[in-house]
N, C-alpha and C positions, 0 to 999 in steps of 0.2 A: 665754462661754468653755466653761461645762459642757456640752455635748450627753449628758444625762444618762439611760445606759443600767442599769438596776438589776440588779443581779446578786447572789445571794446569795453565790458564792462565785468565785474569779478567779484564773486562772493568769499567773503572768508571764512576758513574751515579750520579745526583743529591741527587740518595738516598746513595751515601758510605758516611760516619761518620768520618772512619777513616782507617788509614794503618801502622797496626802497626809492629812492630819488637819485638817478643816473644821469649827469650829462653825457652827450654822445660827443666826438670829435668836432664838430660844428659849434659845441656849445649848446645845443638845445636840449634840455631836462624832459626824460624818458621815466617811466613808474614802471618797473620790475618787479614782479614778486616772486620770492620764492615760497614755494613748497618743498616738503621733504624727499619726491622725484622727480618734482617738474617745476620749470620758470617759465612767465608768462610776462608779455609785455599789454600793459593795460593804459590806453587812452584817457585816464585821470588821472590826478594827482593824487600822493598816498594818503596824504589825509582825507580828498574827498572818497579813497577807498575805507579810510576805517569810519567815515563817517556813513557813507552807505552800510556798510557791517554792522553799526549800532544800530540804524534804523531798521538792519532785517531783525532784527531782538527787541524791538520793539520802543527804540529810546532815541539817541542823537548823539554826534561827538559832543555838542554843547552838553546836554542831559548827563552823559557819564565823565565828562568834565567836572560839573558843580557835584556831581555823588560825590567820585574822588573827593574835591574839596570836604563837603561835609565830613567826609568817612576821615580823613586822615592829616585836613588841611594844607594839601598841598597846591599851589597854584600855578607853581612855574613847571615846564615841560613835565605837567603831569599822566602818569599812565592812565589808562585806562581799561574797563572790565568788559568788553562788548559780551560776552556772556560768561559767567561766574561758572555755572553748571558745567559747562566744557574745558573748561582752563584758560579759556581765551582775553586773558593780558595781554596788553600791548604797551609798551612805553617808545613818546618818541627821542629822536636825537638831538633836536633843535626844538624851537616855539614850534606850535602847528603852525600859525602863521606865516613862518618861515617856508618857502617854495624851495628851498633843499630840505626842509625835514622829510626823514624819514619814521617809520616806523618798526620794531620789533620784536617778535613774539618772547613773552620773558619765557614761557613753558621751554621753548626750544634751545635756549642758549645755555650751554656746558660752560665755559670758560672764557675770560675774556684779557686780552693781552696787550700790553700796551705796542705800539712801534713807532718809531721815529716822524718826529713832524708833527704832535698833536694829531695822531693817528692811533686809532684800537682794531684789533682783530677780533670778531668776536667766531667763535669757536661752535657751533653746531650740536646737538644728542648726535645727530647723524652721522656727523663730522664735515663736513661742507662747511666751508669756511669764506668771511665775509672782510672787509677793512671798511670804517667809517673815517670819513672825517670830524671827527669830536675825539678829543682824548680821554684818557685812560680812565681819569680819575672821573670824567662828568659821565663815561657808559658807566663806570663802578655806583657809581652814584643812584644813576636809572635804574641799575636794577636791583639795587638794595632797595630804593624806593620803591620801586613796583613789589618786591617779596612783604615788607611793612605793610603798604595797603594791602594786597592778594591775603596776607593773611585777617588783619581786621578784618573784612568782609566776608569771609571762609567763615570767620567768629562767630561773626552776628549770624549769620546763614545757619550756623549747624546751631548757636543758643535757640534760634524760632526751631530748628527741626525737634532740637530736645523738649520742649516746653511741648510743642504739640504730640509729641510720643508719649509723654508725662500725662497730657492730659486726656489721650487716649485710653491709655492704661488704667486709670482712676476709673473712667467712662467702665472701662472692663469690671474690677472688682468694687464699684457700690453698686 
């Protein structure tokens, strides 16, 4: 499944999938990411990846942390919007604080399934397919919460576009 491209450092795009947190057979925890044709192994931690991702958008994981919060009130492993304009959601699986959390693209995920041991599969657009350690009910959870904020935000996003096309428009006929 890895086609493993090493990269020190990595920007996130409409095509990453996910960012996950892999121990290797030693036990030392490896940051993977997928994209929709290629994985890369990246020399940070997935949160310091989606935290660099916010700040190429111009904000912080702290910064779309407290949005979240305001927008929707949610405090505990809450998603995040590194940029709204492109679709790019992320919820993680654990605290960010947590050195196994991972991260995952909600745009990307079809389906998600439960399996044995507090264990979820989640299911791919692509079809490439992943297994977490969180179960069922707490990725079900992620990613209802991430669709409840994504959409609030989509709201407020398209009421300012309405208002300014309204006020546009006015501009036009007085």
């Amino acid at each position: 499944m890895y086609n493993e491209f090493i990269k020190i450092s990595y920007e996130i795009t409409p095509l990453t999938m996910a960012v996950l947190c892999k121990k290797n057979d030693k036990g030392a925890t490896k940051t993977f990411v997928l994209e929709e044709t290629r994985d890369y192994i990246v020399h940070l931690t997935p949160t310091k990846v989606i935290d660099h991702a916010c700040k190429f958008f111009g904000s912080s994981l702290k910064g779309r942390l407290e949005g979240t919060k305001d927008i929707s009130n949610i405090t505990h492993k809450a998603p995040v919007a590194i940029d709204p304009s492109s679709g790019m959601y992320f919820f993680p699986t654990a605290s960010p604080m947590n050195k196994n959390c991972s991260w995952i693209s909600h745009s990307h995920v079809d389906f998600v399934k439960p399996i044995r041991n507090d264990k979820t599969e989640l299911i791919f657009k692509n079809g490439a397919r992943i297994s977490v350690d969180v179960s069922y009910g707490s990725i079900l959870n992620q990613v209802q919460r991430t669709a409840q904020f994504r959409y609030s935000l989509e709201n407020r996003m398209n009421l300012i576009k309405t208002a300014l096309l309204e006020q546009e428009m006015n501009k036009e006929y007085n």
